[in-house]
C-alpha positions as CSV (number, residue, x, y, z in Angstrom):
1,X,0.0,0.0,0.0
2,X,1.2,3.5,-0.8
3,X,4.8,1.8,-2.5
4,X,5.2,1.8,-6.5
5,X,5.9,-1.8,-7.7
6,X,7.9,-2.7,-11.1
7,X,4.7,-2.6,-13.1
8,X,3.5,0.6,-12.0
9,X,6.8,2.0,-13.2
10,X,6.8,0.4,-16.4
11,X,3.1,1.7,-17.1
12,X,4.6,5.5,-15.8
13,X,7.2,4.9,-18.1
14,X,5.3,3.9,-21.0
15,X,2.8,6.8,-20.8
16,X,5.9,9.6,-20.6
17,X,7.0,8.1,-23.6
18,X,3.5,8.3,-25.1
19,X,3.3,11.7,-23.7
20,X,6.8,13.0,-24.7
21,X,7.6,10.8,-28.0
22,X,11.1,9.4,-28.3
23,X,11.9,12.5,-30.6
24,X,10.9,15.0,-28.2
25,X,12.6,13.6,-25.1
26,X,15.7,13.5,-26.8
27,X,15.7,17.5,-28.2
28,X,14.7,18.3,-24.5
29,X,17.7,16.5,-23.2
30,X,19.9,18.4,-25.8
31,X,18.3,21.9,-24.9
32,X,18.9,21.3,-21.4
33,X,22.6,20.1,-21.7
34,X,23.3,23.3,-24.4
35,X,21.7,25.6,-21.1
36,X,24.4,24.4,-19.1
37,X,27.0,24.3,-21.7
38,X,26.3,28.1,-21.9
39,X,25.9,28.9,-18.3
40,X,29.4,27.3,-17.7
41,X,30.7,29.4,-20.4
42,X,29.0,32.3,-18.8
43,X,30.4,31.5,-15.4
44,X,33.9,31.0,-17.1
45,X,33.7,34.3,-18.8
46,X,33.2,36.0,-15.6
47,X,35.6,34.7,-14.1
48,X,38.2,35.4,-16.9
49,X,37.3,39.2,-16.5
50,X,37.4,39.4,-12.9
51,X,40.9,37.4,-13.2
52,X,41.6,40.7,-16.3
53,X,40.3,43.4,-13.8
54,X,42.5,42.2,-10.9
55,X,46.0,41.7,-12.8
56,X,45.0,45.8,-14.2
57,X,44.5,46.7,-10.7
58,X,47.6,45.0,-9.6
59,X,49.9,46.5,-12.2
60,X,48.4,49.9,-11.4
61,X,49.9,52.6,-8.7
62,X,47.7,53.2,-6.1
63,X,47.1,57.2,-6.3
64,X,48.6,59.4,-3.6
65,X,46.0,61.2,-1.8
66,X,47.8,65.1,-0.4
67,X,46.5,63.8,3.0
68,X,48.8,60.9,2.5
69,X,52.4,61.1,4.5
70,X,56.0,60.7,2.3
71,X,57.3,58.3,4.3
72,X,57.4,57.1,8.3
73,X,60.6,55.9,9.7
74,X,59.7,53.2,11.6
75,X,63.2,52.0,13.2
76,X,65.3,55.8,14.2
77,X,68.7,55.1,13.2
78,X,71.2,55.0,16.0
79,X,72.6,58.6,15.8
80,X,68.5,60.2,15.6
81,X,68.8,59.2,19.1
82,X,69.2,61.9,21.6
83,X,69.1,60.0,24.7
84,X,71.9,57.7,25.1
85,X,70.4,53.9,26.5
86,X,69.7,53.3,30.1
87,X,72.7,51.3,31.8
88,X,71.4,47.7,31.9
89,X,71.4,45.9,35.7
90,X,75.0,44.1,35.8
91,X,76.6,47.6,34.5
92,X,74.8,49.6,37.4
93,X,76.8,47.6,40.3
């Protein structure tokens, strides 16, 4: 009760094909598989212009802004130093 057997699949199956026709099942199948054929294309496409876009980008200077600093020294070299170190503990005693 309530379960498909073999026979009611085979009388499914025979009425599709009745419905359908062998000829129009099969150009179905070939517009569906031409859909994704071109929505891969499509999704490789994009893909190849965000790939163009970035490498652009990449080999492009960023512009300078005026608000922008020349340069920051991070590490002051030894004699920018105005204070000479602190004595470490050993050396105090």
């Amino acid at each position: 009760m309530g379960g498909f057997s073999l026979i009611h699949w085979i009388i499914l199956g025979l009425f599709l094909l009745l419905l359908f026709g062998g000829n129009r099942f099969s150009n179905m199948m070939k517009d569906v598989a031409k859909g994704m054929k071109s929505f891969k294309e499509g999704m490789g496409d994009e893909e190849e212009e965000k790939r163009r876009r970035y490498e652009d980008q990449r080999g492009a200077e960023p512009p300078r802004l005026p608000r922008d600093p020349e340069t920051i020294e991070v590490n002051p070299r030894r004699e920018d130093l105005t204070a000479p170190p602190p004595p470490r503990d050993d050396e105090a005693r």
